[in-house]
C-alpha positions, 0 to 999 in steps of 0.5 A: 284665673281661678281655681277650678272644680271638677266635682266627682260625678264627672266619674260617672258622666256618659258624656265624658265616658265615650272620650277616649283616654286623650280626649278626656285628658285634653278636655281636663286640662281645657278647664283649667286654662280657660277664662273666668267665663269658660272661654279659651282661644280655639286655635288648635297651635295655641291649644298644643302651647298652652294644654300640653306645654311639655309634650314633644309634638311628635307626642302630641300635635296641634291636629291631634288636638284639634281632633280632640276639640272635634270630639268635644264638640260631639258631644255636646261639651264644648261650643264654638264661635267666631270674633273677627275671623278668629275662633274661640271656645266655651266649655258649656254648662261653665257657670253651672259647675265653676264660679264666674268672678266679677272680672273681665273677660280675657277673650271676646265674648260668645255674645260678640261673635259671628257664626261666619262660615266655618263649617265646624263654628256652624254645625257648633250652633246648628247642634244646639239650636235651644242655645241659638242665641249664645252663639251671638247676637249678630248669627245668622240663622241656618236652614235644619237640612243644612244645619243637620248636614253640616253636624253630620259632616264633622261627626263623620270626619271624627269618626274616620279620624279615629278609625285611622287611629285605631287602624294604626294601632293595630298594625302596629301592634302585629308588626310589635308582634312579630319583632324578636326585640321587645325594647322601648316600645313607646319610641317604636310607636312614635316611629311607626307613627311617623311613617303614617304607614299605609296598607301597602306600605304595612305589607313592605316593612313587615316582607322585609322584616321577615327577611331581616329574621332570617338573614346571616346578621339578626340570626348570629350570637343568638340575635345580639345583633337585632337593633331596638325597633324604634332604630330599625324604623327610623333607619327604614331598614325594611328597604335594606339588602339582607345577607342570608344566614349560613346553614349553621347560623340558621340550625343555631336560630332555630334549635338544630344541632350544629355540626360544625364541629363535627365536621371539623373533627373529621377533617382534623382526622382525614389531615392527620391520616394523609399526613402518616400516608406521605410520611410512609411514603418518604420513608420508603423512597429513603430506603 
């Protein structure tokens, strides 16, 4: 493969400035392994391999990917068609902004496919009926209504895929909020994200992070003791029973004198007293 152009108006292009930060990152690094033609195995496992060869798939997953593709396919950026039951890519316009070689095609090409029944391959060419035809000779023609209805459909399942995401973000940036270690949060994200934290499950971690603030372990030494979030996830120490703080711990936590050692000066002092009372006492039985 060749090298690829990206020109500078991409910086101003409407299109890629309604991707989020992921997608245009995922879309970049499309460019830059497809073939000559503009055209990539759509196969979400290959699209993690060959896109982002280095990320832990904690970090980056084959349907994190494919959510992006989805987005893509949104907005008119890139098509999908079908070869044998097997989905492919093209990255529409290709020719306009990138130089396509005399050589031979790496991947079947679009005018070999068949839109077949997938839903996404479908509503792929239903979206652009002006490019009907590059969809492949051998496609069946669909109704408008179910064309439209099928475009809507995956439209509306990137939509709820990126309020789910927007929803975990915000829990847990309150529960990040109200932890007392600020530490590593990059591997804390990563182990909220592994819990796939549901509403209920939301209100159970923060309950029991609430007790942890409070308990006898986080409250003592000045809160030496508070594991690094990332830790306390993992652990799903939530669950976890928690001692309760001691009165002086918890006048410690919160900023109160501490009165423990004037209790203990006070007891030193009524020892010390019974202690010349019973010496007196001895004396006068000797006597």
């Amino acid at each position: 493969m060749g090298n690829r152009i990206i020109k500078e108006s991409i910086c101003v292009s409407e299109q890629i400035d309604e991707l989020s930060w992921f997608e245009e990152v995922f879309f970049y690094r499309l460019l830059v392994n497809c073939d000559d033609y503009g055209v990539m195995d759509a196969r979400p496992k290959i699209l993690k391999a060959r896109l982002f060869p280095l990320k832990d798939a904690e970090d980056v997953s084959s349907q994190r990917c494919d959510l992006a593709l989805e987005a893509l396919i949104e907005k008119g950026l890139v098509r999908l068609y079908e070869v044998d039951g097997r989905p492919y890519l093209q990255v529409i316009k290709w020719g306009d902004h990138q130089r396509v070689r005399d050589s031979k095609h790496k991947y079947p090409a679009p005018e070999e496919a068949t839109c077949g029944d997938s839903r996404r391959v479908a509503a792929s060419c239903g979206e652009l009926p002006q490019d009907a035809e590059n969809c492949g000779s051998r496609a069946q023609p669909r109704a408008g209504a179910e064309s439209e209805s099928e475009s809507e459909s995956i439209s509306e399942s990137v939509s709820n895929a990126r309020t789910r995401a927007r929803e975990t973000d915000d829990r847990f940036n309150d529960f990040w909020v109200k932890y007392p270690k600020k530490v590593k949060k990059p591997d804390a994200q990563r182990a909220w994200g592994k819990l796939k934290p549901t509403e209920e499950l939301v209100k159970q971690i923060l309950a029991g992070l609430e007790r942890w603030k409070h308990g006898d372990q986080w409250t003592r030494d000045g809160g030496r003791f508070v594991p690094n979030p990332a830790t306390w996830l993992n652990n799903r120490q939530w669950e976890d029973d928690v001692q309760p703080a001691t009165g002086a711990v918890l006048a410690q936590s919160y900023g109160q004198r501490d009165y423990s050692d004037v209790d203990a000066a006070l007891a030193d002092r009524q020892a010390a007293e019974m202690e010349r009372f019973l010496a007196g006492r001895r004396e006068g039985d000797a006597s």
